[in-house]
C-alpha positions as CSV (number, residue, x, y, z in Angstrom):
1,X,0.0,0.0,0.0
2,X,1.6,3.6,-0.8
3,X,2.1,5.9,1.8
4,X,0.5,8.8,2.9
5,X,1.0,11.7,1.1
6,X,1.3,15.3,3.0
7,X,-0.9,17.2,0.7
8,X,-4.4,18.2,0.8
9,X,-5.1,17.1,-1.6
10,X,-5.0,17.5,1.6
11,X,-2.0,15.0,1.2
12,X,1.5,15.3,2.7
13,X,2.6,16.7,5.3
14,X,5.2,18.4,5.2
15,X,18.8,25.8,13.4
16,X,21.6,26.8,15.7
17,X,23.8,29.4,13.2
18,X,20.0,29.6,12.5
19,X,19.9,29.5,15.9
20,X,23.6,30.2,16.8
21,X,24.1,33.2,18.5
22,X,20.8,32.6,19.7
23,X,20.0,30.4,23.0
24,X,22.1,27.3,22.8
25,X,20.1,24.0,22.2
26,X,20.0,22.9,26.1
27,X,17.9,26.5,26.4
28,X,15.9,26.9,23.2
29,X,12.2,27.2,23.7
30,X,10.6,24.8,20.6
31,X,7.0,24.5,19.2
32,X,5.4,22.0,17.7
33,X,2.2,22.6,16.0
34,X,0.6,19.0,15.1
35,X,-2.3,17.9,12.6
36,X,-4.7,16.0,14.0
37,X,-5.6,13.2,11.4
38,X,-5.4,9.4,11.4
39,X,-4.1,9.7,7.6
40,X,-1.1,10.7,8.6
41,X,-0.1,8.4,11.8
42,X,3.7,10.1,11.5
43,X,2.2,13.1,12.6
44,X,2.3,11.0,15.9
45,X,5.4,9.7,15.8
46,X,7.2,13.2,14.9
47,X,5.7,14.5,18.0
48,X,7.1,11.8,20.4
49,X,10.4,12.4,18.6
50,X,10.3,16.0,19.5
51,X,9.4,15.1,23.1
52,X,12.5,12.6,23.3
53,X,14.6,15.6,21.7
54,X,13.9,18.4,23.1
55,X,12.4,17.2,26.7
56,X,10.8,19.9,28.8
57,X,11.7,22.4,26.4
58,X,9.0,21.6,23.9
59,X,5.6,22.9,23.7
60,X,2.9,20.3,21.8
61,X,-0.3,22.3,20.4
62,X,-2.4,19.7,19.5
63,X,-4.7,21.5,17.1
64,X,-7.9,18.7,17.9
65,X,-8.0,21.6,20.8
66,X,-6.9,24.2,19.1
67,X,-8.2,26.5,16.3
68,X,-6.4,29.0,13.6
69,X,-6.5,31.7,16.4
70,X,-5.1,29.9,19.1
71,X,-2.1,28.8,16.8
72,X,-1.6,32.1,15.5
73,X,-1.7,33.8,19.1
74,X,1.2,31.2,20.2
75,X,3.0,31.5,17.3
76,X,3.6,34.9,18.6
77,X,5.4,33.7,21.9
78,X,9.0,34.1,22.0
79,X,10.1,30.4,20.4
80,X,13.8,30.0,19.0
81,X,12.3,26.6,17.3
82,X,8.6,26.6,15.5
83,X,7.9,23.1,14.1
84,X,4.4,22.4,11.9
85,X,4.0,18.6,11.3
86,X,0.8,18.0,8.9
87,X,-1.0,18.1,5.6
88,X,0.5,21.6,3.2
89,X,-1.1,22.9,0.3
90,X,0.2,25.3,-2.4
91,X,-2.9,27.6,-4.3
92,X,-1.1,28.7,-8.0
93,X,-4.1,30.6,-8.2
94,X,-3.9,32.8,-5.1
95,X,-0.2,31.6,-3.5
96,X,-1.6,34.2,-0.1
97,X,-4.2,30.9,-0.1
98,X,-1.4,28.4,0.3
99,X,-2.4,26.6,3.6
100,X,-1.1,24.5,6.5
101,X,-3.8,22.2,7.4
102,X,-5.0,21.4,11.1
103,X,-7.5,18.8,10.4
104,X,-8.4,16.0,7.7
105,X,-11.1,19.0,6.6
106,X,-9.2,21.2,3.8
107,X,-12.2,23.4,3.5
108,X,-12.9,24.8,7.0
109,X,-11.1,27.6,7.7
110,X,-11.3,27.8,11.1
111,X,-9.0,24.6,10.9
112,X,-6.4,26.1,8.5
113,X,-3.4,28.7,8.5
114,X,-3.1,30.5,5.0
115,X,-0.1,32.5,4.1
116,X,-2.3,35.5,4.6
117,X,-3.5,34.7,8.1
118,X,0.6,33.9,9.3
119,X,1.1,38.1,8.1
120,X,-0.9,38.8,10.7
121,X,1.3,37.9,12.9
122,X,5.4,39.1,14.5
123,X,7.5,36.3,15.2
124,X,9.8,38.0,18.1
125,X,12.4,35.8,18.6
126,X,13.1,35.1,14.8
127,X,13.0,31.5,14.9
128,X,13.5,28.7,12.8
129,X,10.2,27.3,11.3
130,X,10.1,23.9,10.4
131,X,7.7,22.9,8.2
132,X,7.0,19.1,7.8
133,X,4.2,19.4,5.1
134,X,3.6,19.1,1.0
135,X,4.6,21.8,-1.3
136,X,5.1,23.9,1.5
137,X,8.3,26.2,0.3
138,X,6.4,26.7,-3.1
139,X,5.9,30.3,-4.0
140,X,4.2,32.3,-6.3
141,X,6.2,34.6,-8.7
142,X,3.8,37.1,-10.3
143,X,5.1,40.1,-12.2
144,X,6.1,41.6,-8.6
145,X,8.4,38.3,-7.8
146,X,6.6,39.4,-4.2
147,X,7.6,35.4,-3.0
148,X,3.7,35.1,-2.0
149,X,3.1,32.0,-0.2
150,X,4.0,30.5,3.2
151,X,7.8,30.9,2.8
152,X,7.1,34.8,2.0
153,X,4.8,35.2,4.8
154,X,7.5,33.2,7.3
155,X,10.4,35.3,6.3
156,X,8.1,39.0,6.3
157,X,6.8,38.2,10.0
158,X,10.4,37.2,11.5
159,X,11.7,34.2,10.6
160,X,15.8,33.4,10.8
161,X,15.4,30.8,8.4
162,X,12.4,28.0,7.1
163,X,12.4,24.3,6.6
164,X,10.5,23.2,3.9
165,X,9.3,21.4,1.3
166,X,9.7,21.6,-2.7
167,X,7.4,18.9,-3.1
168,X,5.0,16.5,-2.2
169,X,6.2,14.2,0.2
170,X,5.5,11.2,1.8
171,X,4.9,10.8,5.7
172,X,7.4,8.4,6.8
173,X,10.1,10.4,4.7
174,X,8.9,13.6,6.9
175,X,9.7,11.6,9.8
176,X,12.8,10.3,8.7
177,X,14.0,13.6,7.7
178,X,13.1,15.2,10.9
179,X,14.7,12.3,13.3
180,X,18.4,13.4,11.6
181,X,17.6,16.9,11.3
182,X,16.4,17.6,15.0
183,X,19.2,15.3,16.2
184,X,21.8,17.7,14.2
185,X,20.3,21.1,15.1
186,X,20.2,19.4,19.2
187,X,24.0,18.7,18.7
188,X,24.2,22.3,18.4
189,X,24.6,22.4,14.2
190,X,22.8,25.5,12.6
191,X,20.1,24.8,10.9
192,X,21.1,25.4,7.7
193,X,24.0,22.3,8.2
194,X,21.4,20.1,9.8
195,X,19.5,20.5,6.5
196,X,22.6,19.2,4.5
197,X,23.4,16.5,6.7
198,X,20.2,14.6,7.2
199,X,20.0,15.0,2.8
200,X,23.4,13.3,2.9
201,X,22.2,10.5,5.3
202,X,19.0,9.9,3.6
203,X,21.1,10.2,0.3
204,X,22.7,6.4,0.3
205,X,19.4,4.6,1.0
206,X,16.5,6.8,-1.1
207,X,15.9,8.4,-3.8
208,X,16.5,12.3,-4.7
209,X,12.7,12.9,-4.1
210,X,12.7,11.8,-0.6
211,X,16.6,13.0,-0.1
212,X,16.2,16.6,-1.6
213,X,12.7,17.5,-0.6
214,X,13.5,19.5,2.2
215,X,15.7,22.6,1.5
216,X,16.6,25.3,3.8
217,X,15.5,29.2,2.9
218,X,16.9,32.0,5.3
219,X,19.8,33.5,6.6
220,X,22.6,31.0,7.2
């Protein structure tokens, strides 16, 4: 049976010189945003790995209890990590509509976070953002090359630096990505590096959809 895809279709999901000269891993304050969806059971299994990674420094927003306002309220906190685990969407139409999915329900948008809604808000500790869904660095060009999408929005509100994906992607290949990556950045690697060297441990064993999905856009 294929795997799960992180777009909505809805289906697929989808630091430290990032975060250097920021706190140092043992003190960085990290979010975790989850989707709340038995399609994606990885979703699950990425949050436990955050919990085993980061230990009491890790906030879990499970979005079954939480809507778009509550996310985007906390997003505002001062986090040095933000990490989204869920289904992504890209709109060509209307990049500003591009979306990170809360729930198995594309359409309700009390359940969803669009590019547009994330300009409402100032990230004050310019964090990382991690984002472990579909399509989810995508952005629209447009005779202003204005960058609209989720990436654009990240970077405009605060961001260091953003962790996403070029494509669709599958959930266990999230997961994987995110074990090596987290351990990296927790090692004290910038983000940026952590990036490059869970790609070069995924390289050997999978193939350059699953290795290069994830790319790093930001300040080094």
């Amino acid at each position: 049976m294929a795997e799960d895809l992180r777009t909505t279709k809805p289906h697929r999901r989808g630091i430290t010189a990032g975060l250097r000269g920021k706190a140092s891993p043992a003190a960085m304050h990290v979010l975790m945003v989850t989707y709340q969806g038995a399609d994606l059971p990885s979703v699950a299994k990425e949050a436990e790995l955050l919990r085993e990674t980061w230990g009491s420094n890790v906030t879990i927003l499970e979005t079954s209890f939480a809507a778009k306002s509550e996310v985007l309220a906390r997003l505002a906190d001062r986090w040095d990590l933000i990490h989204f685990a869920g289904h992504g969407t890209f709109d060509g139409q209307d990049p500003w509509n591009s979306a990170l999915h809360l729930t198995a329900d594309p359409q309700s948008d009390s359940q969803r976070v669009t590019a547009s809604d994330l300009l409402e808000v100032r990230l004050p500790q310019s964090p990382v953002v991690v984002l472990s869904a579909c399509s989810s660095a995508l952005a629209g060009g447009g005779p202003l090359n204005d960058a609209a999408g989720l990436v654009g929005a990240l970077l405009r509100i605060g961001a260091r630096g953003i962790v996403a994906s070029r494509w669709p992607v599958y959930d266990q290949t999230a997961l994987a990505f995110m074990k090596l990556f987290h351990s990296a950045v927790r090692r004290g690697t910038s983000a940026q590096a952590s990036v490059r060297e869970a790609q070069n441990a995924l390289r050997s064993e999978r193939g350059v959809e699953d290795w290069a999905a994830f790319s790093y856009i930001g300040a080094p």
